[in-house]
C-alpha positions in Angstrom: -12.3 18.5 -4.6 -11.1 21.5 -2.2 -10.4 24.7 -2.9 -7.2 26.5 -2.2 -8.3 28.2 1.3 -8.8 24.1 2.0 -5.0 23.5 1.1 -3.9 26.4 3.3 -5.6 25.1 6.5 -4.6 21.1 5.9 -1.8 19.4 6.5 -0.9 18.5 3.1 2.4 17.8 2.6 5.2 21.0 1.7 8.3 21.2 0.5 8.4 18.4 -1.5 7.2 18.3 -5.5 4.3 15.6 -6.5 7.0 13.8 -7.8 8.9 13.3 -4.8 5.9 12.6 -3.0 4.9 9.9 -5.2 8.6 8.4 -5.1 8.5 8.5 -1.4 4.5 7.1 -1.0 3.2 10.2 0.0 0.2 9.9 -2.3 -3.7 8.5 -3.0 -4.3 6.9 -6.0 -8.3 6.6 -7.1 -9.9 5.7 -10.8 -12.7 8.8 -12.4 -14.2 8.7 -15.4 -14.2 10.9 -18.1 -16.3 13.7 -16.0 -13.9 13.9 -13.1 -16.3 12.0 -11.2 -14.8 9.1 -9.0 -15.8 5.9 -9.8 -13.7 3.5 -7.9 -11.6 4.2 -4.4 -12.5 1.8 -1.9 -13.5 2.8 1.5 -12.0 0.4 4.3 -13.5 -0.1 7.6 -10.5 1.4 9.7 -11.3 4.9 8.1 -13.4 5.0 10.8 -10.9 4.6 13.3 -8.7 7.2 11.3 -11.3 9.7 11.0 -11.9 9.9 15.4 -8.5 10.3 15.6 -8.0 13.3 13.3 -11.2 14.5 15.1 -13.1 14.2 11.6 -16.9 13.2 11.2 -17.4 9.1 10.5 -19.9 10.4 7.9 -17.9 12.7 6.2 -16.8 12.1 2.3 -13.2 11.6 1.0 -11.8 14.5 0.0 -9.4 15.0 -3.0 -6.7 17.0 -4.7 -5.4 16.3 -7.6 -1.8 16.7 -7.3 -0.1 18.9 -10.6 2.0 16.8 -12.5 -0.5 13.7 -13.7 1.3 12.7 -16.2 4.5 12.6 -14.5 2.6 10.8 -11.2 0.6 8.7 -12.7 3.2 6.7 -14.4 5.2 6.6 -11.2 2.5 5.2 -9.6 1.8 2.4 -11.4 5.1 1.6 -12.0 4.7 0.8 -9.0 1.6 -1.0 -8.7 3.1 -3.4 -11.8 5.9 -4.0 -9.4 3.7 -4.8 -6.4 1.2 -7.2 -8.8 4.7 -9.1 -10.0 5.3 -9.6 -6.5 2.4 -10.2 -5.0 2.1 -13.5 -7.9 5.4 -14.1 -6.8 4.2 -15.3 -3.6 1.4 -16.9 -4.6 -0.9 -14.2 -3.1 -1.9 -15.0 0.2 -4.1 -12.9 1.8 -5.6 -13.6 5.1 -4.4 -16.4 5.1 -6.6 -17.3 2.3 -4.8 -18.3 -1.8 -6.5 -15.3 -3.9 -6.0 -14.2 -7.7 -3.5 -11.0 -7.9 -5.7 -9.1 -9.6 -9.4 -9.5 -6.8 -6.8 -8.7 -4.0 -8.0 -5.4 -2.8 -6.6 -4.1 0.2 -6.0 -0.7 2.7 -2.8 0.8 1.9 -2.1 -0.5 -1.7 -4.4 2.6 -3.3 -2.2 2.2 -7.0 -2.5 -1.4 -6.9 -6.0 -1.2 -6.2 -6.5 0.8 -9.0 -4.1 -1.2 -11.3 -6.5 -4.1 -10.6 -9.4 -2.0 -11.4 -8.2 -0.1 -14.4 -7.0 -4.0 -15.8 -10.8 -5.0 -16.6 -11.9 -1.8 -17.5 -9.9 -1.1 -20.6 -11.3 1.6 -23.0 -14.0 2.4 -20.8 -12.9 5.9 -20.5 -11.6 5.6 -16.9 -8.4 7.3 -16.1 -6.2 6.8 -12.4 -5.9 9.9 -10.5 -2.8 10.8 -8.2 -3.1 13.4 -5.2 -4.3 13.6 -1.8 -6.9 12.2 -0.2 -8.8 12.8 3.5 -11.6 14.1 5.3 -12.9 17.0 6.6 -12.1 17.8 10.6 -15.4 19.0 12.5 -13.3 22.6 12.6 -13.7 22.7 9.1 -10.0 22.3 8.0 -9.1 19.2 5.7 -6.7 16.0 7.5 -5.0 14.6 4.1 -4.3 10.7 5.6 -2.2 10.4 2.2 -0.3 13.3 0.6 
């Protein structure tokens, strides 16, 4: 997680409340257990590419911060993930090209789904879904949030 001198030299989002930026995508979504560590957020190959252009190190770690308002977040979020899974089975879930169960489709850009998925077999394990920001540390030392 980051501190609050991180915060003031990133570009997180201002101006808007974790509510609005959930309602308007401006958000990661990742799964912790019941320490706060994170368990599940997968990392997709063209991070890399995102990290050289945000002059970030390919090695560094994801950061996160946890936006305010879980609660209120949270079920925005996978509102929309149930949404997206309705849909997705809708179409009969192509991906690639290639006919896939709704629930193994894990892809860049659907963070809440991904999680959905994840938290869907995982009942009662003491998991919870975790709504914020998420990036990388910049070789200057300041934090690039790619989502929030």
């Amino acid at each position: 997680m980051c501190t609050m001198a991180d915060l003031a030299h990133s570009n997180l989002v201002r101006g808007k409340s974790d509510i609005e930026k959930c309602q308007t995508s401006q958000f990661h979504a990742w799964v912790e257990d019941s320490e706060g560590k994170v368990i599940f957020d997968p990392q997709f190959s063209d991070y890399i590419y995102k990290k050289h252009m945000h002059d970030c190190d390919v090695d560094t770690p994801m950061v996160y911060h946890r936006f305010d308002n879980q609660e209120g977040c949270v079920d925005i979020v996978m509102r929309g993930a149930v949404r997206r899974s309705i849909a997705y089975a809708d179409m009969k879930c192509i991906a690639d090209g290639v006919k896939t169960s709704v629930d193994r489709l894990i892809r860049p850009g659907f963070c809440n789904l991904n999680c959905f998925n994840f938290m869907r077999g995982k009942q009662g394990s003491g998991y919870k879904v975790v709504v914020g920001a998420a990036g990388w540390r910049q070789k200057n030392g300041n934090i690039w949030f790619e989502w929030g």
